[in-house]
C-alpha positions in Angstrom: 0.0 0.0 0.0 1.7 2.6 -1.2 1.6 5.9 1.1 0.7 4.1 4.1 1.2 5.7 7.4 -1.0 6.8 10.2 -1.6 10.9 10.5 -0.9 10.4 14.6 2.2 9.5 16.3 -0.3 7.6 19.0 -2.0 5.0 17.4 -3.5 2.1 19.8 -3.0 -1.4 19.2 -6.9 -3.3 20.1 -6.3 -7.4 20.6 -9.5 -8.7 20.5 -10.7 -12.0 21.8 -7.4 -13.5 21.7 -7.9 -16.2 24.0 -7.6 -19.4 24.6 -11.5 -19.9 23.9 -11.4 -19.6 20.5 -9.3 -23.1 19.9 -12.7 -24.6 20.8 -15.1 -22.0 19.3 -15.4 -24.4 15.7 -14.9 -27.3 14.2 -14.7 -25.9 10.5 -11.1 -24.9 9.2 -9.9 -21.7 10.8 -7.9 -19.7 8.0 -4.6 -17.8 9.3 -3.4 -20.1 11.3 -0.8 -18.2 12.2 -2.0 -14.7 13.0 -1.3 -15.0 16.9 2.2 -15.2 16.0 1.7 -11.6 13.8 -0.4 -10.1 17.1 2.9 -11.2 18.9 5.0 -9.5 16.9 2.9 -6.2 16.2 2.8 -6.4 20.3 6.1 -6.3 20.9 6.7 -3.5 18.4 3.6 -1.4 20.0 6.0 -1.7 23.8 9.0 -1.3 22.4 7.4 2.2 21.1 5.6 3.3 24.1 2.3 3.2 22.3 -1.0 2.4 23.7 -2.4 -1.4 24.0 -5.4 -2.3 24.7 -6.3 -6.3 25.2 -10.4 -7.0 24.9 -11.5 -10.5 26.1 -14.8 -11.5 25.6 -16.8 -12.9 29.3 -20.0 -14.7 27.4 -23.0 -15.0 29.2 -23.6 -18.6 28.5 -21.6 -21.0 31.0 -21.4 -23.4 28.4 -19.3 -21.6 26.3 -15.6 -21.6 26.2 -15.8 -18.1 26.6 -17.1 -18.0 29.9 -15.3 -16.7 32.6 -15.6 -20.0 34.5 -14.3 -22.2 31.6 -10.9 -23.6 31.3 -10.4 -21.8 28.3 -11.2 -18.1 28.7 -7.7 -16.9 29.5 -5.4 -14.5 27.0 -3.4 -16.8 24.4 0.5 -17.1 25.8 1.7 -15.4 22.6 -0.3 -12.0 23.4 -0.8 -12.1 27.8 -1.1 -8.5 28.6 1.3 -6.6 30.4 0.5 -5.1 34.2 1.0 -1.6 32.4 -1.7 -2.8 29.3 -5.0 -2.1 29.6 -7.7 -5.0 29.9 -11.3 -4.6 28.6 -13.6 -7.4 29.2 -17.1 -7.6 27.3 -20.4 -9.3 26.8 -20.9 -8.5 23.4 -19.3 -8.9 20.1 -18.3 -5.0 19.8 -15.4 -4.1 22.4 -17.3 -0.5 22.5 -20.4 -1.6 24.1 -20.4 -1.3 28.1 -17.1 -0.9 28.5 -14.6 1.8 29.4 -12.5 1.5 25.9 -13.8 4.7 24.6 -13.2 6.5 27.6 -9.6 5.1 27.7 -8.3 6.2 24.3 -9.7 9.5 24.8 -7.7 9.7 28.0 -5.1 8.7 26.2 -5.6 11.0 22.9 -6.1 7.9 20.6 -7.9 8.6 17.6 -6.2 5.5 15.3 -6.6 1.9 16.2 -5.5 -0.7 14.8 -7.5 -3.7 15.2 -6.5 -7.0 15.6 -7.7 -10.5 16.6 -11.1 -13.1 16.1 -13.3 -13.2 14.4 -13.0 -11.4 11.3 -16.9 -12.2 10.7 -17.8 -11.3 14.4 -16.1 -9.2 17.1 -14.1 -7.8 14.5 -16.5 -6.5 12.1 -18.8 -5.3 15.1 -16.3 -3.1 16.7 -14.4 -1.7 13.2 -18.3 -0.4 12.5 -18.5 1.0 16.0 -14.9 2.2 16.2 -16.1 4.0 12.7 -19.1 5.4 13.5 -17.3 6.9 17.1 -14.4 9.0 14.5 -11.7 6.6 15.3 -9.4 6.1 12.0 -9.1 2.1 11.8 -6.9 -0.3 10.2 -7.2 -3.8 10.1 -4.1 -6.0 9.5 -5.6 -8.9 7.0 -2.6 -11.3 8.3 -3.6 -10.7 12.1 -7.3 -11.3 12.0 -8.9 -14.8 11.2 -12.5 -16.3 10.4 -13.8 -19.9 10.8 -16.1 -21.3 7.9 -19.3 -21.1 7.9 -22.3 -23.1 6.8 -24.8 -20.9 5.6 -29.0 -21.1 5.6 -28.8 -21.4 1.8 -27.8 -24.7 2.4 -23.7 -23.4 0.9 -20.6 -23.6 2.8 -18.1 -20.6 2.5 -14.5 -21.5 3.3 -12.5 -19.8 6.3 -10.8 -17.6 3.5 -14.3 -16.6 1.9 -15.7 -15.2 4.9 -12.4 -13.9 6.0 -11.9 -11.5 2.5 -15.9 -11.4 2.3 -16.0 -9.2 5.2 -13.1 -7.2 5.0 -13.6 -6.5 1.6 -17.0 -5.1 2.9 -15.1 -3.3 5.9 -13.1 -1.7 3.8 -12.6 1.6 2.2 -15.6 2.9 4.3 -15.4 1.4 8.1 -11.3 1.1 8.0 -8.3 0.9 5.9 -7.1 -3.0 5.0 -3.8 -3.5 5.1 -1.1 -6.2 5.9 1.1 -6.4 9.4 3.8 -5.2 7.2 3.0 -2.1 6.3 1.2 -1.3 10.4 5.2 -2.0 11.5 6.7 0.0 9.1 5.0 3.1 10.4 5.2 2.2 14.2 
């Protein structure tokens, strides 16, 4: 992407749902199998720069899911634990905006760019991109550090991991955030 850089020197770095929870979330093909390795990396770049992190994990509702706070499986993934000095957001629903303090934080902390990171493309992703949007928040979404399952649909088709993945950031982007590879984010932090 040619001309790629972000207009702050402050942009925040939002890990979303990163947790262990999500190894038992599907039983379809997961696409980017390695994007927890890119958050790693794009992690340790963000505090070796002094730059704001935020880490969302999502609490469900449900006790049966993997992403309850009672399951075995709701901790942060080793590659990405948070630091005592990063700032944890825990939500109930799929955008990282809604009842929480995130908002609040990066305006403490004069964020206005975020780039977004994490699962699912298709879900928590999407959700808080449009919401992040809609609040005035520039966004960018490394393709390489974000991953969808795939998905049956009611028509009775199946879309592979990589179709829903590009389906929805194809939709995301241009007017919800910028797309972009884990590349390009380091080469401007």
């Amino acid at each position: 992407m040619e001309g790629f850089m972000f207009e702050s020197k402050n942009p925040a770095l939002i890990i979303v749902d990163v947790q262990d929870a999500i190894d038992c979330f599907s039983d379809h093909e997961r696409n980017n199998v390695n994007a927890e390795e890119i958050m790693a990396t794009m992690l340790a770049s963000w505090r070796s720069s002094g730059l704001s992190v935020v880490h969302v994990r999502h609490s469900s509702t449900s006790e049966s899911s993997p992403y309850h706070s009672s399951s075995e499986h709701f901790s942060f993934k080793s590659q990405v634990l948070p630091a005592t000095t990063e700032h944890v957001v825990t939500k109930r629903e799929n955008c990282a905006f809604i009842d929480t303090d995130l908002k609040q934080f990066l305006s403490e902390h004069g964020v206005s760019e975020l780039v977004v990171c994490g699962v699912l493309t298709n879900n928590s992703i999407d959700a808080t991109v449009r919401i992040a949007r809609a609040l005035g928040f520039k966004v960018f979404v490394p393709h390489d550090a974000t991953a969808a399952f795939a998905l049956d649909l009611l028509n009775g088709k199946h879309l592979s991991a990589d179709d829903v993945h590009w389906t929805f950031l194809s939709n995301l982007d241009n007017e919800y955030c910028t797309v972009c590879s884990s590349s390009e984010v380091l080469s401007c932090v």
